[in-house]
Residue frames relative to the residue before (quaternion, step in Angstrom):
aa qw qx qy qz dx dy dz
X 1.0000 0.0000 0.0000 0.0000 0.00 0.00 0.00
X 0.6956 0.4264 -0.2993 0.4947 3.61 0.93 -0.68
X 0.5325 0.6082 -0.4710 0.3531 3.52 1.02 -1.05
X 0.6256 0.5736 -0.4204 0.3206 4.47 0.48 -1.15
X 0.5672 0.5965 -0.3006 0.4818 3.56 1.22 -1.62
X 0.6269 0.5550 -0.2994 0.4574 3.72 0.22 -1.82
X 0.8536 0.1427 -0.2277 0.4463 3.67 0.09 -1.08
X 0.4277 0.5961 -0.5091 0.4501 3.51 0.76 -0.15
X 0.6546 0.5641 -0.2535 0.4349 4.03 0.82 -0.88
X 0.6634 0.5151 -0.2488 0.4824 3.26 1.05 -1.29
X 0.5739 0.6065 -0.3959 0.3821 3.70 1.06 -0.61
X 0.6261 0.5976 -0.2963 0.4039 3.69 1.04 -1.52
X 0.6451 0.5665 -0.4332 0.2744 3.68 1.01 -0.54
X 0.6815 0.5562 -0.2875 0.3788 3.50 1.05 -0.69
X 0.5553 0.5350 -0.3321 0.5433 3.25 1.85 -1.30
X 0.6189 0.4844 -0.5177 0.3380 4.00 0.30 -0.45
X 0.6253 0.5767 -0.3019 0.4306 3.07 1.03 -1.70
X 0.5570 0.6378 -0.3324 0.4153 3.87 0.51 -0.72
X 0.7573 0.3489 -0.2680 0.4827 3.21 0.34 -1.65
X 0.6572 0.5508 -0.3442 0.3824 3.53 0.80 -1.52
X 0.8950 0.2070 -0.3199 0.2320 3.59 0.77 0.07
X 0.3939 0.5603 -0.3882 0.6166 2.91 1.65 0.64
X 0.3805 0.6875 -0.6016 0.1435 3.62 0.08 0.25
X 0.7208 0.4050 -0.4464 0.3423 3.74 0.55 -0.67
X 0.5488 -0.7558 0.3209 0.1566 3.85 0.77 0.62
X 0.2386 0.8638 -0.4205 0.1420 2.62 0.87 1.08
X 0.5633 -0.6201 0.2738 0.4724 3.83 0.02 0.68
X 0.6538 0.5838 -0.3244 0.3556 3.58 0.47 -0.79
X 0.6578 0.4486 -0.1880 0.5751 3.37 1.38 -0.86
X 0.4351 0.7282 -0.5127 0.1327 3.52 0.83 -0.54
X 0.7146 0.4404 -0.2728 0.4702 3.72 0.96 -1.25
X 0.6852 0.3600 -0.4407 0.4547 3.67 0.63 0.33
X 0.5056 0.5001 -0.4979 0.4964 3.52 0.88 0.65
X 0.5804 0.5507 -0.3990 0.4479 3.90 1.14 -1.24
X 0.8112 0.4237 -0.2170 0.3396 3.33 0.65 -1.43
X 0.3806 0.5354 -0.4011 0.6384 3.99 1.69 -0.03
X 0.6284 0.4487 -0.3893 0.5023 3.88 0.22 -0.81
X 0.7362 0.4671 -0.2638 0.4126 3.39 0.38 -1.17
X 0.6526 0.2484 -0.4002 0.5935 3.77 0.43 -0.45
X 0.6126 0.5691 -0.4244 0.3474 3.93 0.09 -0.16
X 0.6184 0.6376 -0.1323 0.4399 3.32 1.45 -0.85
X 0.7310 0.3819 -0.0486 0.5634 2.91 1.04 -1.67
X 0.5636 0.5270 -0.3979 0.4963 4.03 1.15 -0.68
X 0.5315 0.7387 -0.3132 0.2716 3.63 1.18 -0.87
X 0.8185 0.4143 0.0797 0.3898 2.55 1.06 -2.05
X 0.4614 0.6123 -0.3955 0.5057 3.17 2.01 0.12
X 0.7116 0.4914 -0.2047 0.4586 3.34 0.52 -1.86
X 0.6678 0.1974 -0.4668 0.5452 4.04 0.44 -0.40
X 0.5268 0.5527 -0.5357 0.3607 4.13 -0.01 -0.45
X 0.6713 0.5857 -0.2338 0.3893 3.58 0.72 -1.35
X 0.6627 0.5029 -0.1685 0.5288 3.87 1.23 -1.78
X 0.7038 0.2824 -0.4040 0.5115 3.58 0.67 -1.07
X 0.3987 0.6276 -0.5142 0.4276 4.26 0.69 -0.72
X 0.8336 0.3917 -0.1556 0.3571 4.08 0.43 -1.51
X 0.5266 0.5914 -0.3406 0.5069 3.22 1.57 -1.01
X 0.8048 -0.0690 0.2873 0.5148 3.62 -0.18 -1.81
X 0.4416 -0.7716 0.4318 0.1520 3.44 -0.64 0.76
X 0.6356 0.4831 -0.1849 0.5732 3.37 1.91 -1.23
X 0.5865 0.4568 -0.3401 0.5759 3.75 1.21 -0.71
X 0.4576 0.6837 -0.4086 0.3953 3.77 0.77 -0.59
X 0.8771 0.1870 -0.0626 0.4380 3.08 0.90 -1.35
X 0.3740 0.5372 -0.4692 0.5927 3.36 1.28 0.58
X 0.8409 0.2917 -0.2646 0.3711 3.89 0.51 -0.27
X 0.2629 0.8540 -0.4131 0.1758 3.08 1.64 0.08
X 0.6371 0.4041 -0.3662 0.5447 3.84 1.07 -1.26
X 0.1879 0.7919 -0.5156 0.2679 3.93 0.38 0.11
X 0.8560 0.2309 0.1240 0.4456 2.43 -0.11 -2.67
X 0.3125 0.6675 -0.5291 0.4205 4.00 1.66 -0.43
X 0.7091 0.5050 -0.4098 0.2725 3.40 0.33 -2.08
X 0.8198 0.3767 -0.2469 0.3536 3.45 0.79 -1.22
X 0.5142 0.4500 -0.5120 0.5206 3.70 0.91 -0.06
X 0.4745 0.5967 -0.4330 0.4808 3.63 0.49 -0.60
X 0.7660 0.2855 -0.2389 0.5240 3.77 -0.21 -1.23
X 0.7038 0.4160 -0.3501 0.4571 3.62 0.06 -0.47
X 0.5284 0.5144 -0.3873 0.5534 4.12 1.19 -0.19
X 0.9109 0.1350 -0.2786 0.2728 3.52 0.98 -0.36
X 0.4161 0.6545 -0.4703 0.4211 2.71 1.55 0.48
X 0.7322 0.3266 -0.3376 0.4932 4.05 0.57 -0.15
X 0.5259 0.2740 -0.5532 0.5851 3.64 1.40 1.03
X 0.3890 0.5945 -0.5341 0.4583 3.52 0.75 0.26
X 0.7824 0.3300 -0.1277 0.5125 3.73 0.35 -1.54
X 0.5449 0.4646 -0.4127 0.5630 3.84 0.80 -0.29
X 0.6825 0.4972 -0.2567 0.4701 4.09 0.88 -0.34
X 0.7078 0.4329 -0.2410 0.5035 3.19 1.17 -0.81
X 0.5033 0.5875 -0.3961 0.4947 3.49 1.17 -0.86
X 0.7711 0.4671 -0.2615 0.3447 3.65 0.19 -1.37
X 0.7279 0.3891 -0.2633 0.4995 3.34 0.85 -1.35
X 0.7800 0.4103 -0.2807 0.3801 3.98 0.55 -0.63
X 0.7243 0.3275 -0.1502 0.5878 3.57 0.80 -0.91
X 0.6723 0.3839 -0.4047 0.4868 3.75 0.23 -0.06
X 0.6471 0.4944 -0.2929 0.5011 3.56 0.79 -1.29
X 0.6798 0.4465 -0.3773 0.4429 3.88 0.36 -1.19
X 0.5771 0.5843 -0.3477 0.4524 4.13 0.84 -1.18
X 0.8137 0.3379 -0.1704 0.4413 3.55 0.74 -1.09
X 0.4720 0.5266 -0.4464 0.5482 3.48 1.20 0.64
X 0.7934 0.5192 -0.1770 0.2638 2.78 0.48 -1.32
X 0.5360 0.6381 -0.2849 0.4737 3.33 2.29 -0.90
X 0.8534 0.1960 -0.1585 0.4563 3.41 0.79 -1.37
């Protein structure tokens, strides 16, 4: 039961490291920030799903739309970044070829 949390944690290191180095925003990088957001988002929403799941089973489910909110955000941020990839870096490559 503890081992999911533990590795769910270990994931956030790379997403920090991501964000922490992409901060000056540059466009090219934009989908590897969405997609750091996205495992941050979604790691979120494991580890509290998982605590309220241990805490109380009936409160578990009173908080369930909680954690939706955050799988939810983290579903669109990496179609967010699966959009941006396509429309910025594929499109710009294919200008730039012909």
């Amino acid at each position: 039961m503890t081992a999911y949390p533990i590795l769910d944690a270990i994931l956030l290191i790379p997403a920090i490291v991501i964000l922490w180095s992409f901060r000056r925003g540059e466009p090219a990088y934009t989908h590897w920030v969405m997609i750091s957001l996205f495992i941050i988002f979604v790691t979120v929403a494991d580890i509290g799903f998982d605590y309220a799941l241990a805490v109380d089973e009936d409160s578990a489910s009173q908080q369930e739309w909680i954690w939706d909110m955050f799988y939810n955000a983290g579903y669109l941020s990496i179609a967010g970044a699966l959009f941006w990839y396509n429309r910025y870096l594929i499109l710009t490559k294919n200008n730039v070829a012909s």
